[in-house]
SEZA-609450 format. One record per residue: residue number from 1; residue in one letter; x, y, z of N, C-alpha, C, O in turn. Coordinates in nm, 3 decimals. Layout:
  seq  type     n_c1     n_c2     n_c3    ca_c1    ca_c2    ca_c3     c_c1     c_c2     c_c3     o_c1     o_c2     o_c3
  NUM     A        X        Y        Z        X        Y        Z        X        Y        Z        X        Y        Z
...
END
This chain:
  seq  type     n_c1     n_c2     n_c3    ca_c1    ca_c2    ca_c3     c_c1     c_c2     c_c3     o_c1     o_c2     o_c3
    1     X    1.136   -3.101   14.370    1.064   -2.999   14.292    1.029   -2.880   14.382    1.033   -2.761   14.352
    2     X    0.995   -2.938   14.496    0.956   -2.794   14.620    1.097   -2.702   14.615    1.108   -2.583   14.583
    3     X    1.198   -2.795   14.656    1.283   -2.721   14.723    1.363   -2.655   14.545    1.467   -2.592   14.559
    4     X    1.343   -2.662   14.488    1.368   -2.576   14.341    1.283   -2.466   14.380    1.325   -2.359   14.425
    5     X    1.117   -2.507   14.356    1.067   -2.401   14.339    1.120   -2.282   14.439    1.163   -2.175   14.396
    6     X    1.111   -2.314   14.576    1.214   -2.228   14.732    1.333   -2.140   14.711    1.356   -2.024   14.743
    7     X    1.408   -2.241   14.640    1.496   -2.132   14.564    1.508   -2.047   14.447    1.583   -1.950   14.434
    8     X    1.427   -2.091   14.366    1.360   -1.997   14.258    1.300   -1.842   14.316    1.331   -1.724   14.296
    9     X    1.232   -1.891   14.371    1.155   -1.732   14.491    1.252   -1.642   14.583    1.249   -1.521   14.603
   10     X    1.358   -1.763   14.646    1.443   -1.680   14.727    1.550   -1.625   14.636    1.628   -1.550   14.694
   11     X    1.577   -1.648   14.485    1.676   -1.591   14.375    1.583   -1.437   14.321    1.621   -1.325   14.287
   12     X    1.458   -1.497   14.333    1.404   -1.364   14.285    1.354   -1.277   14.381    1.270   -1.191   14.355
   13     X    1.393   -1.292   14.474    1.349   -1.170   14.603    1.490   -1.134   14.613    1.516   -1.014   14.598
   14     X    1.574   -1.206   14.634    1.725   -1.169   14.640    1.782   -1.036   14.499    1.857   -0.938   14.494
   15     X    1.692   -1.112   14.407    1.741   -0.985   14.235    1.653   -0.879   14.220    1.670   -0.784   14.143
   16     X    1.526   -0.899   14.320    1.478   -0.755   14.336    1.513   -0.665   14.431    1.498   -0.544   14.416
   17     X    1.572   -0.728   14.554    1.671   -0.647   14.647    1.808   -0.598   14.579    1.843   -0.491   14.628
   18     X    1.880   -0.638   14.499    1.991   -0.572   14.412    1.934   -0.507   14.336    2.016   -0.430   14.286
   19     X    1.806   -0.487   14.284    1.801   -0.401   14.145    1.735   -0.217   14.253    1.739   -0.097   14.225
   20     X    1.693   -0.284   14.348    1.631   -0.182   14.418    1.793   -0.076   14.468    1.810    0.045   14.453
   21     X    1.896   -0.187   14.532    2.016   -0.140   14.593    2.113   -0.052   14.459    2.191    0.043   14.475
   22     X    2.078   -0.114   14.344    2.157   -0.072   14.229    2.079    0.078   14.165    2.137    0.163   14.097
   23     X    1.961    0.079   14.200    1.912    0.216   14.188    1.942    0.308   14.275    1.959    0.422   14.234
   24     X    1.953    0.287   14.372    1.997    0.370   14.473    2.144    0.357   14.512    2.197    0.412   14.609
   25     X    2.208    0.268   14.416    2.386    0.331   14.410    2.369    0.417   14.304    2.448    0.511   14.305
   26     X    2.285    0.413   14.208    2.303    0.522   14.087    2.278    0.635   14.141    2.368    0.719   14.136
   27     X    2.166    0.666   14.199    2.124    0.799   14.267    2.209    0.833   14.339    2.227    0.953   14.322
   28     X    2.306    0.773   14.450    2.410    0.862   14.540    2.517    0.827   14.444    2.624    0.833   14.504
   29     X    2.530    0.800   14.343    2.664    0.854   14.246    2.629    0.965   14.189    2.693    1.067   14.215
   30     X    2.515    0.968   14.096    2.483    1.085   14.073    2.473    1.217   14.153    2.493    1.331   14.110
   31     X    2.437    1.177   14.288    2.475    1.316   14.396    2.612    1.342   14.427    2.655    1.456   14.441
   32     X    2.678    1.247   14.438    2.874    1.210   14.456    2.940    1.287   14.341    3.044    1.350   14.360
   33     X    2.879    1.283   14.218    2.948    1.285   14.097    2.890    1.433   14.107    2.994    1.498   14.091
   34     X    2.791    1.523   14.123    2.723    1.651   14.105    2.768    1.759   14.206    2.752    1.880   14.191
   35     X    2.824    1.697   14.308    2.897    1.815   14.430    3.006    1.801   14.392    3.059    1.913   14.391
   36     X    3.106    1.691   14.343    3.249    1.730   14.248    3.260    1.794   14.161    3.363    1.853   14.131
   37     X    3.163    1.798   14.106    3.169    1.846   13.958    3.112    2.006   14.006    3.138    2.106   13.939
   38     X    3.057    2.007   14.090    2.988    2.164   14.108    3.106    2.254   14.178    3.136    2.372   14.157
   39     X    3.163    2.154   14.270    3.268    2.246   14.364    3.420    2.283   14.290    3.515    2.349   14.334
   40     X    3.405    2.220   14.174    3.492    2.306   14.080    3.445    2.440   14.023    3.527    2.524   13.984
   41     X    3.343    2.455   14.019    3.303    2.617   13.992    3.238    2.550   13.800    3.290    2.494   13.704
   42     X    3.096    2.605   13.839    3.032    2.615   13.690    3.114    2.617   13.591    3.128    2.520   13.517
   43     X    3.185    2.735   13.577    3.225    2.811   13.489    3.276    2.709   13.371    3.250    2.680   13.254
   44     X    3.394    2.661   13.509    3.529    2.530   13.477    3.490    2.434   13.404    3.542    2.397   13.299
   45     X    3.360    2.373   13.475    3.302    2.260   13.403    3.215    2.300   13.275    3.174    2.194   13.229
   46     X    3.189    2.361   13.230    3.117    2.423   13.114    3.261    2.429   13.026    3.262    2.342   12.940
   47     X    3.383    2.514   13.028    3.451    2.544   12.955    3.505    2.393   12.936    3.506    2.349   12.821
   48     X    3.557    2.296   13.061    3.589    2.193   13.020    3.511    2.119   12.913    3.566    2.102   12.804
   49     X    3.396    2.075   12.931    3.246    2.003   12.823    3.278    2.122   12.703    3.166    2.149   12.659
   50     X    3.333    2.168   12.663    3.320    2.246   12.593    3.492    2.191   12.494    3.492    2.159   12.375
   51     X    3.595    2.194   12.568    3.693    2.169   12.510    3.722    2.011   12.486    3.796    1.975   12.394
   52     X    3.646    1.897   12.593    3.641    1.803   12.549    3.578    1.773   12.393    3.638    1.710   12.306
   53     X    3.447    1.833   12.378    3.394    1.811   12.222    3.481    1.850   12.154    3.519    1.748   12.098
   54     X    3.564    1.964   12.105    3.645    2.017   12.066    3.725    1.932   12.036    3.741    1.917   11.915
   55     X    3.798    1.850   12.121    3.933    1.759   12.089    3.845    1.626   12.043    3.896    1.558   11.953
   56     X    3.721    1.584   12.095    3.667    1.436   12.033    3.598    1.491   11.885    3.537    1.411   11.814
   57     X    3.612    1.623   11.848    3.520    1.643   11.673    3.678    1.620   11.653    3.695    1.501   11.627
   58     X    3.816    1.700   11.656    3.917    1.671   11.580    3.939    1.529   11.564    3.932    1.509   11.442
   59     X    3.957    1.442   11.612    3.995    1.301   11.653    3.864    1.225   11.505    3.863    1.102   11.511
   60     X    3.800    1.263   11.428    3.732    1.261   11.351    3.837    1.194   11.204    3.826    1.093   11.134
   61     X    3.924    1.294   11.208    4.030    1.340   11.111    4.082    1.203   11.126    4.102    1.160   11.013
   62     X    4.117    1.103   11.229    4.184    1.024   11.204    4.069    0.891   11.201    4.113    0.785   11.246
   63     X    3.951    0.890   11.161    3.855    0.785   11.170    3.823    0.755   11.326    3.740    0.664   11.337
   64     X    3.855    0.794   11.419    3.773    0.809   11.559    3.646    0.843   11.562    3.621    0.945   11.498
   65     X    3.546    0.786   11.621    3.405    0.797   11.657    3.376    0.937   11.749    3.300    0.938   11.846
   66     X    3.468    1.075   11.691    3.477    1.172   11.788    3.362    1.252   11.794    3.332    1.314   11.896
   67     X    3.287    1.256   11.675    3.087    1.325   11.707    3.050    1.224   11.788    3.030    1.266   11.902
   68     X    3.032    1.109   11.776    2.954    1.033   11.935    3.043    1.056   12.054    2.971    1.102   12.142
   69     X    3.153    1.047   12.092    3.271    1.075   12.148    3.223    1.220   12.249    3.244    1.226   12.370
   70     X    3.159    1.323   12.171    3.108    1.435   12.231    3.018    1.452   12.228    2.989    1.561   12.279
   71     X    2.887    1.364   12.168    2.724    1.338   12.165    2.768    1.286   12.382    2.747    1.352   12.484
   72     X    2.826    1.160   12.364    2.849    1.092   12.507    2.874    1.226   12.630    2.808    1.250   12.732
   73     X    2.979    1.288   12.580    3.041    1.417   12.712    2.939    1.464   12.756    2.918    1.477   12.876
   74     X    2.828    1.508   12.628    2.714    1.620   12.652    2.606    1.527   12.718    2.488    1.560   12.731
   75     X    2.652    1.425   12.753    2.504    1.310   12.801    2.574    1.317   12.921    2.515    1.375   13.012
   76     X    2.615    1.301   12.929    2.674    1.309   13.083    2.677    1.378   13.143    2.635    1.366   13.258
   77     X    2.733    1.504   13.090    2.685    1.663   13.134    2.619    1.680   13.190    2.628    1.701   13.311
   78     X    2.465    1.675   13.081    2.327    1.650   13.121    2.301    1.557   13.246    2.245    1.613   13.340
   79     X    2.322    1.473   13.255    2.261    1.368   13.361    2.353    1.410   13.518    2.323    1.397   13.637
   80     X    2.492    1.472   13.435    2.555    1.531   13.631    2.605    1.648   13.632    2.680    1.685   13.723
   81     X    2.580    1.705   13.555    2.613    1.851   13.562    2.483    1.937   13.632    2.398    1.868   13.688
   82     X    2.467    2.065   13.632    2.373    2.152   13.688    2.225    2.120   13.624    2.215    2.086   13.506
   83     X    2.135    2.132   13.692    2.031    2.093   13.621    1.942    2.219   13.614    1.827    2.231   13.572
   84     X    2.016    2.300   13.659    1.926    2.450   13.607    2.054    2.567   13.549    2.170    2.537   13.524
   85     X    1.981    2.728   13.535    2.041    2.778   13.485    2.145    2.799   13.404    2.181    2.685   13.373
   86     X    2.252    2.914   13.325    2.281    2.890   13.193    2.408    2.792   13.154    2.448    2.765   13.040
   87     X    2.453    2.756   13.261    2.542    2.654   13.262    2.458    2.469   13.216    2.518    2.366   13.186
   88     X    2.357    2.485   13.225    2.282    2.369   13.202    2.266    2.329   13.072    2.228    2.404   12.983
   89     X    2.298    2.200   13.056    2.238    2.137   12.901    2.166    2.048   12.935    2.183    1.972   13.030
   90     X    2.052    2.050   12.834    1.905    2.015   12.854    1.939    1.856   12.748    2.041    1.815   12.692
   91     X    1.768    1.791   12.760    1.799    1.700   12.674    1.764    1.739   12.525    1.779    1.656   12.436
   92     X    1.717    1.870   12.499    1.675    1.885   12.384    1.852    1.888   12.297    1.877    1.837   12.188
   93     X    1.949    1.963   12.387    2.069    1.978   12.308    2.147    1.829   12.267    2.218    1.788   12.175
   94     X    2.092    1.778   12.384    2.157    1.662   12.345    2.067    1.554   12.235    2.118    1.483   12.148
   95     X    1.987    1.560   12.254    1.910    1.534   12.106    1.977    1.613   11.995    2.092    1.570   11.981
   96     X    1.953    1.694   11.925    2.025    1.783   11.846    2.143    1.758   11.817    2.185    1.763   11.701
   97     X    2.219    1.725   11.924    2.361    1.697   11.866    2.369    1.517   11.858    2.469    1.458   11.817
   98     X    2.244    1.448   11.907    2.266    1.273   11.868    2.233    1.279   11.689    2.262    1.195   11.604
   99     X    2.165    1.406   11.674    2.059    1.384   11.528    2.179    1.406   11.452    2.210    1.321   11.369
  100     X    2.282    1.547   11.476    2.412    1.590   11.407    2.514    1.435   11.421    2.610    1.409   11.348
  101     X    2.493    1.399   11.468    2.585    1.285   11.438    2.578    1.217   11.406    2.683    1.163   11.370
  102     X    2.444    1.142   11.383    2.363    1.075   11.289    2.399    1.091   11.156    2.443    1.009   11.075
  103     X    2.374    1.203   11.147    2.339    1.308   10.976    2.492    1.272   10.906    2.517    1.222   10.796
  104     X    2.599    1.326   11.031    2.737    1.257   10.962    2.806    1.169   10.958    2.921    1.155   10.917
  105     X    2.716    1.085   11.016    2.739    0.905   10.987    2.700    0.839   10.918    2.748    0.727   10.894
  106     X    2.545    0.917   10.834    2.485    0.873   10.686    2.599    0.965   10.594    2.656    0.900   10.507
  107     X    2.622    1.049   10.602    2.687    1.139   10.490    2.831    1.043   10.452    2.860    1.009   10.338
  108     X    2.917    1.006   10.586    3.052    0.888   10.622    3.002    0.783   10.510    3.086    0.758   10.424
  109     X    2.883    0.723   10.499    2.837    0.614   10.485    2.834    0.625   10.292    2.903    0.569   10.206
  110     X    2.731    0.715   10.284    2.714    0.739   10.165    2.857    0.788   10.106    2.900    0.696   10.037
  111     X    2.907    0.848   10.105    3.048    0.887   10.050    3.175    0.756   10.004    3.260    0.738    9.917
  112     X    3.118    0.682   10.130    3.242    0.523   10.119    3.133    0.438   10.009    3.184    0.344    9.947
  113     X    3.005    0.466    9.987    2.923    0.379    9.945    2.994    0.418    9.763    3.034    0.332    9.685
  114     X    2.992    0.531    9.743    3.078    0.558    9.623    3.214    0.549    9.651    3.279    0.543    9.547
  115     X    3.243    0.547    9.693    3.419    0.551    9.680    3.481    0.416    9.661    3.395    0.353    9.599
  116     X    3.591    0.333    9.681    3.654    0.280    9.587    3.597    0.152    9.610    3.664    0.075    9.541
  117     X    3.480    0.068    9.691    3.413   -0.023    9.606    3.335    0.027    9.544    3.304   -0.029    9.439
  118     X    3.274    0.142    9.579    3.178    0.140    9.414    3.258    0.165    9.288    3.190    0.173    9.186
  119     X    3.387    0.179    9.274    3.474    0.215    9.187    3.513    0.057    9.141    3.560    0.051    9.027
  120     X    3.502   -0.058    9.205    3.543   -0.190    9.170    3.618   -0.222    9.262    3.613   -0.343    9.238
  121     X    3.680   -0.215    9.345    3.800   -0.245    9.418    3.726   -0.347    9.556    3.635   -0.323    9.634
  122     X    3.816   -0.467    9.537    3.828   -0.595    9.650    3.828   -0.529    9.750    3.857   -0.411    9.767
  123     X    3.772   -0.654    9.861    3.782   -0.659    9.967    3.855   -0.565   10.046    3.826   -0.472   10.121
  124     X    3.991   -0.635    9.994    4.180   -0.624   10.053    4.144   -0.480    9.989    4.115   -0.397   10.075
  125     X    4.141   -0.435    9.860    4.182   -0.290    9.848    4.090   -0.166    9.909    4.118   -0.047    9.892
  126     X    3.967   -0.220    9.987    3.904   -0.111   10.029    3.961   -0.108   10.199    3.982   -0.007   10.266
  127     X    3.977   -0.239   10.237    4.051   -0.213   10.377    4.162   -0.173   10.367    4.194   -0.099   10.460
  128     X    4.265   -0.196   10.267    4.369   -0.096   10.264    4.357    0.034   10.241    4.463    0.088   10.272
  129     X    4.262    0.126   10.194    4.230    0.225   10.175    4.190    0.274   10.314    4.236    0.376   10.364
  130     X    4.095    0.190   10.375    4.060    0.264   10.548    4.149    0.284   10.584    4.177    0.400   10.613
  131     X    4.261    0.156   10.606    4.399    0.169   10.731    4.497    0.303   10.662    4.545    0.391   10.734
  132     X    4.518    0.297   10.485    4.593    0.398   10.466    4.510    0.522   10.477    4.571    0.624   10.445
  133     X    4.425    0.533   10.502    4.365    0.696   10.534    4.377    0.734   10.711    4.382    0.850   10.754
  134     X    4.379    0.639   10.776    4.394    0.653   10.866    4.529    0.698   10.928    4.553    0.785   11.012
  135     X    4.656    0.568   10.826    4.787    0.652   10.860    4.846    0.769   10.796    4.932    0.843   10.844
  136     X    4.789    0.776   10.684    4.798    0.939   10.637    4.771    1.056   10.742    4.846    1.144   10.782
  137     X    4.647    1.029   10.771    4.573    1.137   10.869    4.680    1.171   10.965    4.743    1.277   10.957
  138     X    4.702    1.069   11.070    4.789    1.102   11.159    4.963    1.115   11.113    5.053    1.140   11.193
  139     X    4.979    1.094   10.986    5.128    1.152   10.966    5.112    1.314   10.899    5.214    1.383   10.890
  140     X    4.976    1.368   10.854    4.953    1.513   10.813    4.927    1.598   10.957    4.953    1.717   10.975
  141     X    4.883    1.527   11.030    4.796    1.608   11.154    4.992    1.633   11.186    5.026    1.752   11.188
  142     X    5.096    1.536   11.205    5.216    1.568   11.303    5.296    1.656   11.208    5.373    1.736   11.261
  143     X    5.291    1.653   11.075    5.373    1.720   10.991    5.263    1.878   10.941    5.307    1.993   10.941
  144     X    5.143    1.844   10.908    5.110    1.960   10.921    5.123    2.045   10.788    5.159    1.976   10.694
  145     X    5.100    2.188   10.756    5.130    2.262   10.669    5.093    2.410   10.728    5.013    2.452   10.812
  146     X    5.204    2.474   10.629    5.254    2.625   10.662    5.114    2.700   10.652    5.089    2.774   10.557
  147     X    5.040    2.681   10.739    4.863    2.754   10.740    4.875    2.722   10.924    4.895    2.618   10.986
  148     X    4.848    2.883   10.974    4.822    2.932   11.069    4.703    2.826   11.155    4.601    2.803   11.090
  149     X    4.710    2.772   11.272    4.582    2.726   11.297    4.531    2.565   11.236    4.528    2.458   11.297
  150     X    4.493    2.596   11.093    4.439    2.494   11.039    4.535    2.429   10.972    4.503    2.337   10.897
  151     X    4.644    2.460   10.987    4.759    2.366   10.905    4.728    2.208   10.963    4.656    2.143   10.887
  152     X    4.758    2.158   11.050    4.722    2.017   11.073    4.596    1.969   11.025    4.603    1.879   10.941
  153     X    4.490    2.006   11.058    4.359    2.001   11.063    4.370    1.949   10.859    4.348    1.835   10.816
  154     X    4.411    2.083   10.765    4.398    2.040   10.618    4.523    1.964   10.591    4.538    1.938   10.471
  155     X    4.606    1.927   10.661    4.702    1.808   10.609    4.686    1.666   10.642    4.734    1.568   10.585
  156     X    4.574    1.679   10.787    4.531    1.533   10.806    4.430    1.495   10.709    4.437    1.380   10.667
  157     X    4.342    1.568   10.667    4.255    1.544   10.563    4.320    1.532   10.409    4.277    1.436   10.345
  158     X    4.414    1.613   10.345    4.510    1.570   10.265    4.573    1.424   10.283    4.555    1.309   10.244
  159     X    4.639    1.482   10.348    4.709    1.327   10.374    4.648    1.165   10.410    4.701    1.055   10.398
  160     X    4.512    1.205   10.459    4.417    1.071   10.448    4.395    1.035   10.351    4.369    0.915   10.344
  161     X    4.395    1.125   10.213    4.294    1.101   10.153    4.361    1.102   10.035    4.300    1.102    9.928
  162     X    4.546    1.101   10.047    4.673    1.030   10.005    4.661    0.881   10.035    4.684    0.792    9.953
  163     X    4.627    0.864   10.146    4.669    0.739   10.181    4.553    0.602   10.176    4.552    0.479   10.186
  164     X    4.472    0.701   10.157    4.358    0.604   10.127    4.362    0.579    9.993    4.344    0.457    9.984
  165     X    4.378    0.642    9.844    4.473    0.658    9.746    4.578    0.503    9.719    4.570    0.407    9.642
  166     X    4.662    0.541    9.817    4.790    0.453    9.829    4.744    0.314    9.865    4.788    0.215    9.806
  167     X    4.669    0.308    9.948    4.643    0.184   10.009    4.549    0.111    9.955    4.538   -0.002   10.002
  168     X    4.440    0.157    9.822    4.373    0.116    9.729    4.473    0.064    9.653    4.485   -0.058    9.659
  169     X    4.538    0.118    9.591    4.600    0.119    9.470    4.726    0.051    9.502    4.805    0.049    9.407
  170     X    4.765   -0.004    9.608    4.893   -0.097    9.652    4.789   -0.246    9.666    4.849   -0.354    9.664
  171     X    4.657   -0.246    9.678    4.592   -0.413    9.731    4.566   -0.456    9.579    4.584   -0.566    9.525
  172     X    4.528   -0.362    9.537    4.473   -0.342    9.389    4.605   -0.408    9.271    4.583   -0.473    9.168
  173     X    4.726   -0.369    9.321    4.795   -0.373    9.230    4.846   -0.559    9.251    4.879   -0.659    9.187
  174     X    4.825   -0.512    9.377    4.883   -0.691    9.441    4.816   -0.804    9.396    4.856   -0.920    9.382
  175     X    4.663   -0.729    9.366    4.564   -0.833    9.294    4.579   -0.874    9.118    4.525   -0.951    9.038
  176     X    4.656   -0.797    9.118    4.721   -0.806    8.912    4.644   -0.697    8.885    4.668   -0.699    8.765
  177     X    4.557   -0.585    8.900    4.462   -0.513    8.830    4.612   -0.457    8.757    4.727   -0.480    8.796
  178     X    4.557   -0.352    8.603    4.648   -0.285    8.556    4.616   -0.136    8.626    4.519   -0.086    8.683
  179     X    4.732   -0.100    8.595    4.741    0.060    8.650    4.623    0.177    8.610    4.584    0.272    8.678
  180     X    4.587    0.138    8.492    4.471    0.215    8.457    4.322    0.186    8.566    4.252    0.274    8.617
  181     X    4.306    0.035    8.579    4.218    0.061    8.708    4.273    0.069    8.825    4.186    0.078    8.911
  182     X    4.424    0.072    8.886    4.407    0.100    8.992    4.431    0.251    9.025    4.420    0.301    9.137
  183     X    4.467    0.315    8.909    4.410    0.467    8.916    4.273    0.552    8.923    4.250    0.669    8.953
  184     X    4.188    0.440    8.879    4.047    0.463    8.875    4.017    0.423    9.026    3.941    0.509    9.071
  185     X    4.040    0.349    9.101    3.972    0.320    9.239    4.066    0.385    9.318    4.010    0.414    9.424
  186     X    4.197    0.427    9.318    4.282    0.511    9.396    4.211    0.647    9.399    4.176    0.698    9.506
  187     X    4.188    0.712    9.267    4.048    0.865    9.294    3.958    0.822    9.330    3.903    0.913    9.394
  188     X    3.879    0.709    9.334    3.805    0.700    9.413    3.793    0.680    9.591    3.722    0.729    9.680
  189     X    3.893    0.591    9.585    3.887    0.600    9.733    3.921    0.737    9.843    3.899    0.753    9.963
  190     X    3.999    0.839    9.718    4.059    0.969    9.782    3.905    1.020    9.829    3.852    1.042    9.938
  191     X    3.860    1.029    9.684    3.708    1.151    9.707    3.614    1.090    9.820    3.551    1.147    9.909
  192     X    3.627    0.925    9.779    3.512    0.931    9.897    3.573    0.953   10.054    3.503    0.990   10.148
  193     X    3.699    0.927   10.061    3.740    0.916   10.205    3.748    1.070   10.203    3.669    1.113   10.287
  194     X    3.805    1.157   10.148    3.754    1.309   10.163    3.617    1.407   10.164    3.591    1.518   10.211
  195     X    3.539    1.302   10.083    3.422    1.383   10.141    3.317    1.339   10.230    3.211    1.399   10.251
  196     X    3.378    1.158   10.314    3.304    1.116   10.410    3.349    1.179   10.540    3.280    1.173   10.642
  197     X    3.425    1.218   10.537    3.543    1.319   10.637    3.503    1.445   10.651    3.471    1.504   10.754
  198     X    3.508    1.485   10.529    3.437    1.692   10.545    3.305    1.677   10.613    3.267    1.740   10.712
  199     X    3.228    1.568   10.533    3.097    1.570   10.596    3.082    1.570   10.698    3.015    1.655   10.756
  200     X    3.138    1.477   10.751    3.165    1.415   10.901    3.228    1.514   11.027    3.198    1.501   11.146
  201     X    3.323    1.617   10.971    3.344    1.718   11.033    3.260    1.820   11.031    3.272    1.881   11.137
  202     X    3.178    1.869   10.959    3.067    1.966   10.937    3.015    1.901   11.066    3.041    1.963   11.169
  203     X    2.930    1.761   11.080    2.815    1.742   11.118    2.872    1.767   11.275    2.796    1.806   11.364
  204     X    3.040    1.734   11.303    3.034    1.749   11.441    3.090    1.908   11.474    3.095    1.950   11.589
  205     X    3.119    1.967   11.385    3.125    2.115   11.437    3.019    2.176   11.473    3.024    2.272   11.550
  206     X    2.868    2.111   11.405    2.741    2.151   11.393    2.727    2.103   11.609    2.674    2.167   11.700
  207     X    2.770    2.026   11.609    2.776    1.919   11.774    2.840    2.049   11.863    2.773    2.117   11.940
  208     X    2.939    2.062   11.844    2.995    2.170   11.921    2.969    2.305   11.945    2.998    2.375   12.042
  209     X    2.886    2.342   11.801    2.817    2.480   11.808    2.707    2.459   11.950    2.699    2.521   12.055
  210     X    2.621    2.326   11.890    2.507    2.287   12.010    2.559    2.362   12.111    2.537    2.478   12.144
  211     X    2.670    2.234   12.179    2.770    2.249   12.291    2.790    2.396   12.372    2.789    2.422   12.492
  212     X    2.804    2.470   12.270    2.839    2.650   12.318    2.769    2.694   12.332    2.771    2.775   12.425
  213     X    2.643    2.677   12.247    2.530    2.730   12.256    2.445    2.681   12.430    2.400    2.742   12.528
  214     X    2.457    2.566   12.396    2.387    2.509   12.568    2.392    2.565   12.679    2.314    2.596   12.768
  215     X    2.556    2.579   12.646    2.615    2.597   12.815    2.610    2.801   12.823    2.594    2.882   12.914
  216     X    2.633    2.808   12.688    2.589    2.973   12.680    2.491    3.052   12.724    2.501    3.162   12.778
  217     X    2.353    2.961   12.686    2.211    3.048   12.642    2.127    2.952   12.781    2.008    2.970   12.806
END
């Protein structure tokens, strides 16, 4: 029983010497990680944090977690990037943009909450509706449409929201429903997967405005 208790004490003097050593590897990473990141020149690293959100809000389009995706960049930023002047993002921005991503993860939420199970549709036909919105997305984003700019951008959202459509209305059909309801949960699954998506892109463009604004002002 002694020699337990002996090693009990020498385990916990031993895990307060690692937690002490593990704070102070965080602190000289954080100094390691803040002279790399500085000796690229402000500028660089601002425009970079800037184009990363950019590519993690698109990545949205295909059901990617790309508003937290760039909530994360801007936390990091914050914690090793400059901690003063206008290159700096504070924690208030990054609050602001955790709340914007929030906002379009209830809006994601509520939109699927109507869409094609609240329309009636099984199990099988609402996960076929996720996976086909998902491969829609990325066969509109590569094919695209004759619009300057936003051609990919409104064909991945088209085309999700085809395929979320398709992929209702193929589980649906497999289940015996007749065509009359699986036309009823096929519009449904379009609208909601289209307007859990718009939403969802609003809330992280709202993220990226933050973003410009931070490193701007």
């Amino acid at each position: 029983m002694i020699e337990s208790l002996e090693l009990l004490v020498m385990f916990d003097g031993a895990w307060v010497g690692v937690l002490a050593d593990d704070a102070g590897w965080f602190a000289g990473f954080k100094e390691s990680a803040q002279s790399v990141l500085l000796s690229g020149g402000i500028v660089l690293i601002a425009v970079s944090l800037v184009v990363v959100c950019s590519a993690a809000w698109l990545t949205n389009l295909v059901a990617l977690p790309g508003n937290w995706l760039a909530v994360l960049a801007m936390g990091l930023y914050a914690w090793l990037g400059p901690e003063s002047g206008r290159a700096q993002v504070g924690l208030v921005a990054v609050g602001a943009a955790f709340v914007a991503g929030l906002v379009g993860e209830l809006i994601e939420f509520a939109a699927g909450a109507v869409g094609a199970s609240r329309a009636g549709a099984s199990r099988r036909g609402t996960i076929m509706a996720v996976a086909g919105s998902v491969v829609g997305a990325i066969v509109g984003g590569i094919i695209g449409l004759p619009i300057p700019v936003l051609g990919p951008v409104l064909a991945a959202l088209l085309f999700g929201g085809m395929g979320a459509t398709a992929g209702a209305m193929l589980a649906e059909w497999h289940d015996g429903k007749s065509w009359r309801d699986n036309w009823r949960i096929g519009r449904a699954a379009f609208w909601g997967r289209t307007t859990g998506v718009v939403g969802k892109m609003i809330a992280g463009l709202v993220i990226v405005l933050i973003c410009v604004g931070a490193v701007l002002f």
